[in-house]
C-alpha positions, 0 to 999 in steps of 0.5 A, spaced: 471 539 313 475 545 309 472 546 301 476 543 296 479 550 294 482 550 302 484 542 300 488 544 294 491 551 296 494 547 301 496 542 299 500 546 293 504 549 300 506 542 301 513 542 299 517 538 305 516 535 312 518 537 318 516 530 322 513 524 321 506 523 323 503 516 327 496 516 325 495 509 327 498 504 332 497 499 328 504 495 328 506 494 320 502 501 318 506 507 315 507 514 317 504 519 314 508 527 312 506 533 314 502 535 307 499 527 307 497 528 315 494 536 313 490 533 307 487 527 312 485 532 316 482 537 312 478 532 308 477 528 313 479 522 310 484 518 315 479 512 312 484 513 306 491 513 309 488 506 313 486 504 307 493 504 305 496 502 311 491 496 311 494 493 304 501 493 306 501 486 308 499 484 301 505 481 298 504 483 291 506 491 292 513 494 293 515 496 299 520 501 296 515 506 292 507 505 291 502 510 287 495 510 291 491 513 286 483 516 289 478 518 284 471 520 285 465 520 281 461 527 279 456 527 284 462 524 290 458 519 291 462 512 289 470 512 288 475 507 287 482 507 291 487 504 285 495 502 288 501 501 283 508 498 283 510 505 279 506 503 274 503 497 274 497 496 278 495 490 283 489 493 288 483 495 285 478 497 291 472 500 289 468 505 294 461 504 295 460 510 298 465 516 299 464 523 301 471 525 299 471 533 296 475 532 291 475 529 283 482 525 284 488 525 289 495 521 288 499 519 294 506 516 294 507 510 299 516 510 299 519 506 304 514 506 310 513 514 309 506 516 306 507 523 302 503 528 297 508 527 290 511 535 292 512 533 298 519 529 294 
């Protein structure tokens, strides 16, 4: 797992995608961006875009544009995974135990395609 500073650092790079990455064969599951796929690499966090493509049957979200919000808590221990219809929340899943590096991430879902919000 890179530091969390190497996590930031590259996802700030993350301004565009030049392919789209299958991260599950899961028939339904989006796929993922180059910058959404480098962060499931570098946090070792596949677990968090299974996570979302897992919610994807659920008929209360938009299949057109999704928030997914992770936050952690101080001692990286617990966290909750948030999705929303643009502002509206409707999934609230709480994590009994995370080792994700970082205080907080966003990612958007947009028609099947899972992205860091620069990569728009």
């Amino acid at each position: 797992m890179k530091t969390p500073y190497e996590i930031i650092k590259n996802m700030e790079n993350a301004t565009g995608t030049e392919r789209y990455h299958m991260y599950s064969a899961m028939p339904g599951y989006p796929v993922a961006t180059d910058g959404a796929y480098c962060l499931a690499k570098d946090a070792e966090c596949f677990w968090l875009l299974d996570l979302i493509g897992r919610y994807q049957s659920n008929k209360k979200l938009d299949r057109d544009f999704q928030v997914w919000e992770l936050e952690v808590n101080q001692e990286h221990e617990t966290g909750v995974l948030r999705g929303y219809n643009d502002t509206e929340q409707v999934i609230e899943h709480e994590l009994e135990y995370t080792d994700f590096p970082l205080d907080k991430v966003t990612l958007w879902l947009m028609d099947g395609v899972i992205l860091l919000p620069s990569e728009y």
